[in-house]
KEKE-3310 file (N, C-alpha, C; in steps of 0.2 Angstrom, whole numbers, plus 5000, padded with zeros to 4 digits):
npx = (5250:5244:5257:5252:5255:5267:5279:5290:5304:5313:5325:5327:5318:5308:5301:5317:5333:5343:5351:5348:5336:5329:5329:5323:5308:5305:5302:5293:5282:5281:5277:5263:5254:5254:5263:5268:5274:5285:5293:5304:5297:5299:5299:5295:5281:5274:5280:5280:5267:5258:5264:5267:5272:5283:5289:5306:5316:5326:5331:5338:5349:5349:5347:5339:5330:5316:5315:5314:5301:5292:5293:5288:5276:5270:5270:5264:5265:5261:5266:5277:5294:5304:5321:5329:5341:5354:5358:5353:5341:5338:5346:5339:5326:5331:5334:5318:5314:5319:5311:5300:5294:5290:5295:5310:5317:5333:5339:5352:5365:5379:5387:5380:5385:5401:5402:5399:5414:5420:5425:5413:5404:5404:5401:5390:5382:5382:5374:5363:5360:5359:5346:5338:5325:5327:5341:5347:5355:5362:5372:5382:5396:5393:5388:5397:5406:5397:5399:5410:5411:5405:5410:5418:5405:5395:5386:5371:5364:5352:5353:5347:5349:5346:5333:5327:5313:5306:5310:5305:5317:5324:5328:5346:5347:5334:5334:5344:5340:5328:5335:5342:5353:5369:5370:5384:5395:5403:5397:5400:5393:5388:5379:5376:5379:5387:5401:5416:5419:5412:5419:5419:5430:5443:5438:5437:5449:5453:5447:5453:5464:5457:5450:5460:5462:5451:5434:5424:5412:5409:5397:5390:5376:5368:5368:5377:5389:5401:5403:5409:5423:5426:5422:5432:5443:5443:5443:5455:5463:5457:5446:5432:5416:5398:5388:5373:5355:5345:5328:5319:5312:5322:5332:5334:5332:5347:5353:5350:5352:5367:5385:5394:5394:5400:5405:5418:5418:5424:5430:5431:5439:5426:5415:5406:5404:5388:5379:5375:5363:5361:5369:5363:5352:5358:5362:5350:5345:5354:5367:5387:5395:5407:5415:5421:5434:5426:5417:5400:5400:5405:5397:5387:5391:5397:5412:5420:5410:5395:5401:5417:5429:5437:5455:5447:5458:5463:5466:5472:5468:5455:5453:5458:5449:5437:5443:5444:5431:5421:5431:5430:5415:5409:5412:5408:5393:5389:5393:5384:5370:5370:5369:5358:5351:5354:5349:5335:5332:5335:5334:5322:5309:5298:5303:5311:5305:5295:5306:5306:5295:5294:5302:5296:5283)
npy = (5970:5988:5999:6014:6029:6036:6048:6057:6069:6079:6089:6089:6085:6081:6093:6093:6089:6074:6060:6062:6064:6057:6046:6042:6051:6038:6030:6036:6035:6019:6018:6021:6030:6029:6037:6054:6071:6081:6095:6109:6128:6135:6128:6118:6110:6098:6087:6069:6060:6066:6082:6094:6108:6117:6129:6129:6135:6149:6167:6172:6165:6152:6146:6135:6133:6134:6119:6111:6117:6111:6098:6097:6103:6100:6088:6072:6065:6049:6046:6040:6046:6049:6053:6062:6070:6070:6080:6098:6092:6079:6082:6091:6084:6076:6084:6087:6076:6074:6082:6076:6074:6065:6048:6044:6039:6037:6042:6038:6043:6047:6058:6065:6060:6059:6075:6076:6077:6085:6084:6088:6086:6073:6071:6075:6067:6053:6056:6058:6046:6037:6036:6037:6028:6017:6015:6018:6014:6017:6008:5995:6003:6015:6012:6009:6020:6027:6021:6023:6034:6037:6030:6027:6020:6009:6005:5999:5998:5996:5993:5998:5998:6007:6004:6002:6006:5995:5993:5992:5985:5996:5993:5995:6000:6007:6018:6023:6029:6037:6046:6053:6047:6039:6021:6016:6024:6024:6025:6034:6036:6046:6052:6065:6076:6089:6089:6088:6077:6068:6062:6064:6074:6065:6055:6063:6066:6053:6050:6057:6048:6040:6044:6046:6035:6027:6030:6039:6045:6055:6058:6069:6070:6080:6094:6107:6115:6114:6115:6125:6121:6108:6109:6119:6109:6099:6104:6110:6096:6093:6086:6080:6082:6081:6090:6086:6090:6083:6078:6066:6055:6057:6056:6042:6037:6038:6031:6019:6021:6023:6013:6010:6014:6026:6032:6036:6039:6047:6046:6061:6076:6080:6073:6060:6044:6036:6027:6025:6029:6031:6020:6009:6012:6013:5999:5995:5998:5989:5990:5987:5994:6007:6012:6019:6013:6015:6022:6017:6015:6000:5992:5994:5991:5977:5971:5966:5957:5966:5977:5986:5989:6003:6013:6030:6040:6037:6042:6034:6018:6020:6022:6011:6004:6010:6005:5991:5987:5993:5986:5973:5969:5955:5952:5965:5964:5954:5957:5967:5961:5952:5964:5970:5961:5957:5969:5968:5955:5960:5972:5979:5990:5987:5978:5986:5994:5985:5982:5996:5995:5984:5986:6000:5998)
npz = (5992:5986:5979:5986:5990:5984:5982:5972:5974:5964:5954:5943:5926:5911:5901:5903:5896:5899:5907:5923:5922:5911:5916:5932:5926:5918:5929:5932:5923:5920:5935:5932:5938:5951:5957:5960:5954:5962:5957:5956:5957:5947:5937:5921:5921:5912:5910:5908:5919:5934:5939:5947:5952:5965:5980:5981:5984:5991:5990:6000:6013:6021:6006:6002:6012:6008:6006:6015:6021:6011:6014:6028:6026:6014:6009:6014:6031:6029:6017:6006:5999:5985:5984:5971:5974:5981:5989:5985:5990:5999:6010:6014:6017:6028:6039:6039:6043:6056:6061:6062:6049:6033:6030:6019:6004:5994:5980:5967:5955:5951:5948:5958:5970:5968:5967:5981:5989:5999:6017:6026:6018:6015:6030:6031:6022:6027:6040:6034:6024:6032:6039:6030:6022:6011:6000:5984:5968:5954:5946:5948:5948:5955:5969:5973:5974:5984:5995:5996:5998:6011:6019:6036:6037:6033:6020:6012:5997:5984:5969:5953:5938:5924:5911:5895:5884:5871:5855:5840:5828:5815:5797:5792:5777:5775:5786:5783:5770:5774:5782:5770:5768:5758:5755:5758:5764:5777:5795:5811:5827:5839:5854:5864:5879:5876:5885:5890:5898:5892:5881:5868:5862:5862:5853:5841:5840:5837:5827:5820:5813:5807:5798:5789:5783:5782:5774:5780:5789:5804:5814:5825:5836:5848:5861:5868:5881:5879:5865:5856:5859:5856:5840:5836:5840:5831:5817:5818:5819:5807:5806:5798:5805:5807:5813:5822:5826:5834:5835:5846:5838:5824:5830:5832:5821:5816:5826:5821:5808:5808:5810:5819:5839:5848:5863:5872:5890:5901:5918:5928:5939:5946:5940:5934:5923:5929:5924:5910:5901:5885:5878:5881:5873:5860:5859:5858:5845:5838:5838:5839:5852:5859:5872:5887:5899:5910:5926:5927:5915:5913:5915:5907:5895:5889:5888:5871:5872:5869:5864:5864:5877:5882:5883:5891:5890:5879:5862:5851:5856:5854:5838:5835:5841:5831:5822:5819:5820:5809:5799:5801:5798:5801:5812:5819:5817:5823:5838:5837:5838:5850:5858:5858:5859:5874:5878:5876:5885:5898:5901:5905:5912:5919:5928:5936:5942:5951:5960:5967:5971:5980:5988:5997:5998)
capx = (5247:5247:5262:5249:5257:5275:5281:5296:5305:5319:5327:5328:5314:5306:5305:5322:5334:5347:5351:5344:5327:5326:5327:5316:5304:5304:5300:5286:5279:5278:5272:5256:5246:5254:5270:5266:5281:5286:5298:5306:5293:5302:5302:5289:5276:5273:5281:5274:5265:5255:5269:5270:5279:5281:5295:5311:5324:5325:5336:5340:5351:5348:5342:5336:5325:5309:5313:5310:5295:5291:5292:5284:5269:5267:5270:5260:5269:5261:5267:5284:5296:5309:5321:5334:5347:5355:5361:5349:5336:5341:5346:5331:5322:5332:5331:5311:5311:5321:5306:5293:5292:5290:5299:5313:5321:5337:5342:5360:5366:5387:5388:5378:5392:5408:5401:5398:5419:5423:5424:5410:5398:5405:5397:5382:5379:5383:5369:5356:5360:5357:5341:5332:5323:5332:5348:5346:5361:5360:5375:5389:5400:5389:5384:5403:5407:5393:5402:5417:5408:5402:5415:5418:5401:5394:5380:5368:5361:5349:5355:5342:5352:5340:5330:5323:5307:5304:5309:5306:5323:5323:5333:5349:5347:5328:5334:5349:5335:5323:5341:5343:5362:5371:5374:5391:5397:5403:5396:5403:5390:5388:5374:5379:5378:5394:5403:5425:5420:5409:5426:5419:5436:5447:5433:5438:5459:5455:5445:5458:5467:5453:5448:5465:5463:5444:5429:5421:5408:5410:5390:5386:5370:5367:5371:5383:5394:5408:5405:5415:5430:5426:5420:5439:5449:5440:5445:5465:5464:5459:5443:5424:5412:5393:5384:5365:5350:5339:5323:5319:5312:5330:5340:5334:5336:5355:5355:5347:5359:5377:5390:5396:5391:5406:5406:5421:5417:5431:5428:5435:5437:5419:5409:5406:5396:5386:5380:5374:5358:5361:5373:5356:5349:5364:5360:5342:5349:5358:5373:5391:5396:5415:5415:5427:5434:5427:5411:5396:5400:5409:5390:5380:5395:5402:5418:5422:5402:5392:5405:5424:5430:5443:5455:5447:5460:5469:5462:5473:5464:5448:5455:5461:5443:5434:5444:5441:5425:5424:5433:5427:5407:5406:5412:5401:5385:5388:5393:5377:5368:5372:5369:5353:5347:5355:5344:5328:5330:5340:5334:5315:5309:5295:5306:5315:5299:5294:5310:5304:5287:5294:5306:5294:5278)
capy = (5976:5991:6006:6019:6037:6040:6057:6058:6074:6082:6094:6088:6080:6083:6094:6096:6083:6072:6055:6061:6066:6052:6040:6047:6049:6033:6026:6039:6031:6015:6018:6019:6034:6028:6043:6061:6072:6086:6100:6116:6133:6139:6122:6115:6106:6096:6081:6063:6060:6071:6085:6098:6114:6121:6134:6125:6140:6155:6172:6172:6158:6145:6146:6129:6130:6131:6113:6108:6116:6109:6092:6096:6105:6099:6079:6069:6058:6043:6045:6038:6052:6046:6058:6060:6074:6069:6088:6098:6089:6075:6087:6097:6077:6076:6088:6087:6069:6073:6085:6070:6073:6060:6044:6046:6035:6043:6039:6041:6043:6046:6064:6069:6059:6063:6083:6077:6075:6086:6082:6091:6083:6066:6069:6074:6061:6046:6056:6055:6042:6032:6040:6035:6020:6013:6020:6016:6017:6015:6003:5995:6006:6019:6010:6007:6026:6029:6017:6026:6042:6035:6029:6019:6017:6000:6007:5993:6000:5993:5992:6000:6002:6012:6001:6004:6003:5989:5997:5990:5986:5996:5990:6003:6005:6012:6022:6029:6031:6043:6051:6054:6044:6033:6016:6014:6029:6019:6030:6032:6040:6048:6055:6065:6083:6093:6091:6086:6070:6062:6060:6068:6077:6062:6053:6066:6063:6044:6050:6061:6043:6035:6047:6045:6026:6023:6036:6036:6050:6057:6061:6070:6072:6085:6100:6108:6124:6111:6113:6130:6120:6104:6113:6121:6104:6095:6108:6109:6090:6090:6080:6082:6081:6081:6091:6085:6094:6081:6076:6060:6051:6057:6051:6031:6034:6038:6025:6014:6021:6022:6007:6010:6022:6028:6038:6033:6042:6046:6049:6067:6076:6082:6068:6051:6041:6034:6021:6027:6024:6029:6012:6003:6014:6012:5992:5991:5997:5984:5993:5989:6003:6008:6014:6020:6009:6020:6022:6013:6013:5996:5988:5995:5987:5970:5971:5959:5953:5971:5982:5987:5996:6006:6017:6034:6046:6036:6040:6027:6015:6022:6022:6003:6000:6009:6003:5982:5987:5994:5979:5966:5968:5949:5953:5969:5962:5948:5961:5972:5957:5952:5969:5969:5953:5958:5974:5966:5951:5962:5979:5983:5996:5987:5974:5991:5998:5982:5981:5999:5994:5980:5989:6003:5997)
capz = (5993:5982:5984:5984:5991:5983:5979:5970:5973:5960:5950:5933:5923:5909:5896:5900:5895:5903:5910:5928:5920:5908:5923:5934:5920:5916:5931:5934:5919:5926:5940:5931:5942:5959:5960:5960:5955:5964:5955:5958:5954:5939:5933:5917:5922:5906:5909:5911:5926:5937:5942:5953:5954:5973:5981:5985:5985:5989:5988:6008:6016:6018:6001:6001:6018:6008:6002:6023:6022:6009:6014:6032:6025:6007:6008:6020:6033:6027:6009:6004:5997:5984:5981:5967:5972:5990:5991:5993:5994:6003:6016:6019:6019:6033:6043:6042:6046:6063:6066:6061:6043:6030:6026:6012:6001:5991:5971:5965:5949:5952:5946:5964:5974:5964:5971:5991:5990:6005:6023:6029:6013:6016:6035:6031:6018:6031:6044:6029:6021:6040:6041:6024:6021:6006:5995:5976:5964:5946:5943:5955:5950:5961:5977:5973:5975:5988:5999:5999:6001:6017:6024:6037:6039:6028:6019:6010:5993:5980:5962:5948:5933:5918:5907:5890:5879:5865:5848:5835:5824:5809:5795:5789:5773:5777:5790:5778:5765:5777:5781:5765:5764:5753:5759:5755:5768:5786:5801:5817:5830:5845:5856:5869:5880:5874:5889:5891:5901:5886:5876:5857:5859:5860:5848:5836:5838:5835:5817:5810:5812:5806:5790:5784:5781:5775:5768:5785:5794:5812:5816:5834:5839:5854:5863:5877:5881:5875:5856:5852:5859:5850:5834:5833:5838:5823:5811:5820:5816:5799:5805:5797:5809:5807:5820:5820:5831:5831:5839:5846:5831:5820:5834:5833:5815:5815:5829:5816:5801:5809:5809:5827:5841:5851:5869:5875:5893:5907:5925:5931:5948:5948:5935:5931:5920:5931:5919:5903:5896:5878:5877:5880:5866:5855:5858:5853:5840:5836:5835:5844:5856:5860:5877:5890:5905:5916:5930:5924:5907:5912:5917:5903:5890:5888:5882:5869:5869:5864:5863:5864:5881:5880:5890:5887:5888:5871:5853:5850:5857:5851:5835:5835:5841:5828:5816:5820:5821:5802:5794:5803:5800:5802:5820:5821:5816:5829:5844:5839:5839:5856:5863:5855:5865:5879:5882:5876:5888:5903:5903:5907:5915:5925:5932:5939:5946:5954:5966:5972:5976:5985:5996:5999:6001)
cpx = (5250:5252:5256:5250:5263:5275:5287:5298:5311:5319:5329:5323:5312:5301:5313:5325:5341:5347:5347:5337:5324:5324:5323:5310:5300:5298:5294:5281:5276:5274:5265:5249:5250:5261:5267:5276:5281:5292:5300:5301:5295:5302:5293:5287:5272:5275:5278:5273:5260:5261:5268:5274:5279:5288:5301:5317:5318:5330:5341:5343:5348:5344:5339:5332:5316:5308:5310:5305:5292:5288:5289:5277:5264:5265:5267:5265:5269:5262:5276:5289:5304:5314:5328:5341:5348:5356:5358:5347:5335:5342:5341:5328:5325:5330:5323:5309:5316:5314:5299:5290:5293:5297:5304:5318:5327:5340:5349:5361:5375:5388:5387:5385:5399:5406:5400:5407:5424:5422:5415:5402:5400:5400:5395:5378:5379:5376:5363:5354:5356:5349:5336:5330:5327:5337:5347:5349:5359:5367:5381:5394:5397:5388:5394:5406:5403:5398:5408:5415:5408:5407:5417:5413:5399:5386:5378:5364:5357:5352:5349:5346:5348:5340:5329:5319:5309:5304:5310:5311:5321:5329:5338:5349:5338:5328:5341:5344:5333:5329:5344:5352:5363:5370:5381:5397:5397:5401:5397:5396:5390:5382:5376:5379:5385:5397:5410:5423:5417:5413:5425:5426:5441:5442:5437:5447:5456:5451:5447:5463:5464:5452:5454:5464:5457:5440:5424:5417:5405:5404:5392:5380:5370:5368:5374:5387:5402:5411:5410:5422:5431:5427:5431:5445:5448:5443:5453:5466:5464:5451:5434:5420:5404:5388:5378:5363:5347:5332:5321:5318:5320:5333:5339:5333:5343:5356:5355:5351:5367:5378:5391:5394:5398:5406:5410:5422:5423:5428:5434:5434:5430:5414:5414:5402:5391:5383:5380:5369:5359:5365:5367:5354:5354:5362:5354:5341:5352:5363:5379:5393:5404:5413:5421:5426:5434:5418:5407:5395:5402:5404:5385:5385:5398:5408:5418:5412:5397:5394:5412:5423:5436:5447:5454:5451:5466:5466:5467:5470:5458:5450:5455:5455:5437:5435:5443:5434:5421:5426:5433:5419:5407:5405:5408:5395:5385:5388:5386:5371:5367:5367:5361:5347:5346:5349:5336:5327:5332:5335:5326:5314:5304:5297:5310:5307:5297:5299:5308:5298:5289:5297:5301:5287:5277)
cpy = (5982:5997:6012:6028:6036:6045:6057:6067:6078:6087:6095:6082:6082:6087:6095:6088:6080:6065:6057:6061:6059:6046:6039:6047:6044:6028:6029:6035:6024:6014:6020:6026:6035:6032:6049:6064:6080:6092:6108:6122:6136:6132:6121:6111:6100:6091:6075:6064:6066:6076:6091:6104:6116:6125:6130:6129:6146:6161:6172:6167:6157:6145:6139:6126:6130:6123:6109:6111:6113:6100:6092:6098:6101:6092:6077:6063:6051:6042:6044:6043:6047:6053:6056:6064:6074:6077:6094:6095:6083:6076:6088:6091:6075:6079:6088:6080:6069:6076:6083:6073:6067:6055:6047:6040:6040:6038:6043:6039:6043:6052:6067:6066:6061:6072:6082:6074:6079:6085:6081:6088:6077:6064:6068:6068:6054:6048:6055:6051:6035:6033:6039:6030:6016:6018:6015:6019:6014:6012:6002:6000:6014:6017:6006:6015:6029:6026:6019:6033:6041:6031:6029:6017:6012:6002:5999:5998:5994:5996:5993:6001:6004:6004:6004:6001:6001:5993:5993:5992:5990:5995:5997:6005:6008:6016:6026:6033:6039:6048:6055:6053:6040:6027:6012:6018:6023:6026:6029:6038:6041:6054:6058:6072:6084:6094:6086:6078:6064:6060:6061:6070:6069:6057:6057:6065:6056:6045:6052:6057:6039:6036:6048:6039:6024:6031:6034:6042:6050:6060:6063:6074:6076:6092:6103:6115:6121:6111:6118:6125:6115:6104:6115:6115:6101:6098:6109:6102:6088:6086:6083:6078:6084:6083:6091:6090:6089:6079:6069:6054:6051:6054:6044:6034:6036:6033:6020:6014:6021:6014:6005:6016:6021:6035:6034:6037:6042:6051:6056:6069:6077:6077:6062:6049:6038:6026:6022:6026:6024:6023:6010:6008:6010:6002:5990:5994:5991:5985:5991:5997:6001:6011:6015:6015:6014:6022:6017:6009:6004:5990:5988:5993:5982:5970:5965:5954:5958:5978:5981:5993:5997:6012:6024:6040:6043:6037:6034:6019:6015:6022:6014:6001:6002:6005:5994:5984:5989:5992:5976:5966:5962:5951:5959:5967:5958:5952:5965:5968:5955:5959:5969:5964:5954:5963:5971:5960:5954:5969:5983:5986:5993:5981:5982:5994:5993:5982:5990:5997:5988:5982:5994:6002:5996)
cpz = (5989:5982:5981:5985:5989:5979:5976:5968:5969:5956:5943:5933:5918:5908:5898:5899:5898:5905:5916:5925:5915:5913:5926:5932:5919:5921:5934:5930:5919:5930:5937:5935:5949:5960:5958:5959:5958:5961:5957:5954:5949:5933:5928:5919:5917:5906:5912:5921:5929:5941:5944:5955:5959:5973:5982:5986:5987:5990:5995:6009:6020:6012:6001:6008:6014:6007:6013:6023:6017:6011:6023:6029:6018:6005:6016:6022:6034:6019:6011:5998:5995:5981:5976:5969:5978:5994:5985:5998:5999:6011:6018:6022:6025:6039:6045:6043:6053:6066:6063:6054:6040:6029:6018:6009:5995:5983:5969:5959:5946:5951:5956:5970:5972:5969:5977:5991:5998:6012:6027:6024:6015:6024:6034:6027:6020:6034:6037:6026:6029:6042:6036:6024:6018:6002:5989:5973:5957:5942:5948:5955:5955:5965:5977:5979:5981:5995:6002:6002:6010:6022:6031:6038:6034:6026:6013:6004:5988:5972:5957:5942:5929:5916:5900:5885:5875:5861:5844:5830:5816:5804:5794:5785:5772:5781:5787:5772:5767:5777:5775:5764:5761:5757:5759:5761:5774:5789:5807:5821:5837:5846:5862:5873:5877:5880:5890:5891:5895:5880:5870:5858:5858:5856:5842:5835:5834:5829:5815:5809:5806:5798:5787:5780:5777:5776:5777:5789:5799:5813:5823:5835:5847:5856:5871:5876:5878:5866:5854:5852:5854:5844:5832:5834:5832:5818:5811:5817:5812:5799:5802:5799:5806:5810:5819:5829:5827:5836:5841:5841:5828:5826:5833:5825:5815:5819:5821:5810:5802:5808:5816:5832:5846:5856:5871:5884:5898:5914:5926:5937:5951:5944:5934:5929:5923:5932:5911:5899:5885:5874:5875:5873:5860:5854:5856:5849:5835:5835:5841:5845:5859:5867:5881:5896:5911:5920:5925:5919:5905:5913:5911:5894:5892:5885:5878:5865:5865:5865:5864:5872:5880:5883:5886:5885:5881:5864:5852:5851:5854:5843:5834:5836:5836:5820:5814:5818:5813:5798:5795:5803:5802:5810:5823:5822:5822:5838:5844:5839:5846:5860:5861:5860:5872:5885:5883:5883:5898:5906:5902:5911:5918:5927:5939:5946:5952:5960:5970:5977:5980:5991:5998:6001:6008)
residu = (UNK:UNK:UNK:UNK:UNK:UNK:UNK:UNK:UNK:UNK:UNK:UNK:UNK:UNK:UNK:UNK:UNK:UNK:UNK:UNK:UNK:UNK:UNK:UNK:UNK:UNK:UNK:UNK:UNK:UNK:UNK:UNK:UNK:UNK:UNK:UNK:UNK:UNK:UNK:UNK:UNK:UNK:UNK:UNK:UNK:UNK:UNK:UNK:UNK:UNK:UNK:UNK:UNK:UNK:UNK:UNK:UNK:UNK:UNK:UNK:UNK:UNK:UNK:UNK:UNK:UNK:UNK:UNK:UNK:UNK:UNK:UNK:UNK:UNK:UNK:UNK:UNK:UNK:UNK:UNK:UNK:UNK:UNK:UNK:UNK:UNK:UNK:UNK:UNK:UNK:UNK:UNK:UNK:UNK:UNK:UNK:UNK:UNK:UNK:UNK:UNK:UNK:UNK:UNK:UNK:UNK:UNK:UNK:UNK:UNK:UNK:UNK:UNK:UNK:UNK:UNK:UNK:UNK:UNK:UNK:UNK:UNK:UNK:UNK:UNK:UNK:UNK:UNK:UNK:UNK:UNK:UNK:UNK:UNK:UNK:UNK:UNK:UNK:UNK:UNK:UNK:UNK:UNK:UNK:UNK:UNK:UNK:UNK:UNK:UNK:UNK:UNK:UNK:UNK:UNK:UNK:UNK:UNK:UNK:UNK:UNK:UNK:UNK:UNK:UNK:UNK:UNK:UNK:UNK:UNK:UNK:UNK:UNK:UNK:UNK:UNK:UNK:UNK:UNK:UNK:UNK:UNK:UNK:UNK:UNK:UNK:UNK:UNK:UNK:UNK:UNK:UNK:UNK:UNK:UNK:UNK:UNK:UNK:UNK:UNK:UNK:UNK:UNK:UNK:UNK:UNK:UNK:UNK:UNK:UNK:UNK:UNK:UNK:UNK:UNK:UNK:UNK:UNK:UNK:UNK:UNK:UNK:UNK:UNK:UNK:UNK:UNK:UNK:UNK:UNK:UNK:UNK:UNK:UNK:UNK:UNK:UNK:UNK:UNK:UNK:UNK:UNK:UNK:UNK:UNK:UNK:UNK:UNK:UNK:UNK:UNK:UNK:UNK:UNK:UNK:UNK:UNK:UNK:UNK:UNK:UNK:UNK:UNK:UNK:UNK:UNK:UNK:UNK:UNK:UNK:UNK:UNK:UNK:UNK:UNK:UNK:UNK:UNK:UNK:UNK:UNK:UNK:UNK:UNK:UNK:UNK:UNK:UNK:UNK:UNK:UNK:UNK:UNK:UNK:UNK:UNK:UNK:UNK:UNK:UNK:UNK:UNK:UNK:UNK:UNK:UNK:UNK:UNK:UNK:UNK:UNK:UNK:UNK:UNK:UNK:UNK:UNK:UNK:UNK:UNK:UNK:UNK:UNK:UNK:UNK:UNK:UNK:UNK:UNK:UNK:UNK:UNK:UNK:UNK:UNK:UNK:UNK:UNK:UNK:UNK:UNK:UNK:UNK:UNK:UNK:UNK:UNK:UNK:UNK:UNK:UNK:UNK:UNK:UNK:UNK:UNK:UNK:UNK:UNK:UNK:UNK)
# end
């Protein structure tokens, strides 16, 4: 039988950009026609799928009581309501399925839990969490971290880690070509918002180890409120850094022309990687990835098989591993090899969509 009413309700999607929104996205995609997306009224309505802008805040406390009406008036109570952000909306889904609103399924990403850490979030998020159909985390170490959030109670999650689309490998030195670079230059990259946790800072300590020793450039692709500080460690260091703006096309070509891709991530008191999709990018690619030993990062890389993990508060470390990585091509090619396989045979996006339609139908 086919899932014919799902709504999926959140607050990041596209245009903008981000792992929640790329997820989310993805699976609207999939789904083919059969999810409707509901977004916040100041939000673009331009992204895949049929989307939706309606009121979910407002100036008055409870700012976030139009999201209960929303879900009494706006979603039908025989539609299935996936949501992606437990706090608000998660909450208000609550609340209007006490007073006979819709079914709610809840999606977690690590970030949203890491922020329900005080007493009184940790309640609420046991009564909601008992109250939704299904709980869907995007890699053990979240249905890890949910678990604890929820505490003592014995919550029962399903496991969606991201997928990614079939790209065709292109070779490096045609994608150094269109770039207009040598072939002779090693490249170290990274793709990533400009933010502490994503490790470019200590990335850049373990380069002005690295550029001392071989001819080698520090690419990053992205943006964030993290760059002034970045920008002035690189330069205290000694290190030349290449800060790209690119658009999706140029980004899978630098994937496609660097050597190694390197986010070494680290959990803090407020974030976690949750998993990481640009790993899987970085792998259909073909490319090894450095990673940090830390949240998801530890699911979406192999140590040893299509990547290096590494602790991320060391450039040392990070250092030691881009530098293997660098003079051993043999063993590069073979790791980004691997990784490579691993995505193409592991990591589909409509295997990901199926396990919803089975639990929610």
């Amino acid at each position: 039988m086919p899932l014919k009413r799902l709504v999926l309700v959140t607050l990041d999607y596209p245009p903008e950009v981000g792992g929640v929104a790329r997820y989310v996205s993805e699976l609207v995609q999939e789904a083919a026609g059969r999810m409707r997306v509901v977004v916040p009224e100041e939000h673009q309505t331009d992204g895949p799928g049929h989307v939706m802008a309606l009121p979910m805040f407002q100036t008055q406390k409870p700012v976030w009581w139009p999201l209960v009406r929303l879900f009494r008036t706006k979603i039908a109570t025989d539609e299935q309501v996936l949501i992606s952000h437990v706090f608000p909306v998660g909450f208000a889904a609550w609340i209007a399925r006490i007073f006979g609103g819709p079914e709610y399924s809840l999606l977690f990403h690590g970030l949203d839990l890491k922020l329900a850490s005080s007493t009184w979030k940790r309640f609420l998020l046991r009564l909601i969490c008992k109250r939704a159909r299904a709980l869907f985390v995007n890699s053990q170490a979240t249905a890890n971290l949910l678990q604890e959030r929820c505490a003592p109670d014995n919550v029962k999650s399903i496991i969606i880690t991201p997928g990614i689309r079939l790209r065709e490998k292109k070779e490096q030195k045609q994608a150094r070509k269109k770039l207009g670079l040598g072939d002779e230059m090693k490249i170290v990259l990274t793709v990533s918002r400009f933010v502490p946790r994503k490790g470019i800072d200590v990335t850049i300590q373990a380069m002005a180890k690295i550029q001392s020793e071989l001819s080698v450039r520090y690419v990053v692709i992205g943006s964030g409120t993290d760059r002034g500080r970045l920008e002035e460690m690189a330069k205290t260091v000694g290190v030349d850094v290449m800060w790209v703006s690119a658009n999706d096309e140029q980004k899978w070509d630098w994937f496609f022309a660097c050597d190694i891709f390197c986010m070494p991530s680290r959990e803090t008191a407020d974030d976690i990687e949750g998993f990481g999709i640009v790993y899987l990018e970085a792998a259909m690619a073909g490319k090894p990835t450095i990673a940090g030993c830390s949240g998801g990062a530890m699911e979406a890389v192999i140590d040893g098989k299509t990547g290096i993990l590494v602790d991320p508060t060391s450039a040392e470390e990070v250092a030691q591993a881009i530098r293997t990585l660098l003079v051993d091509t043999e063993q590069a090619a073979k790791i980004g090899k691997n990784a490579r396989e691993r995505v193409l045979s592991q990591f589909d996006w409509e295997s990901r969509w199926q396990i919803i339609m089975q639990k929610l139908i």
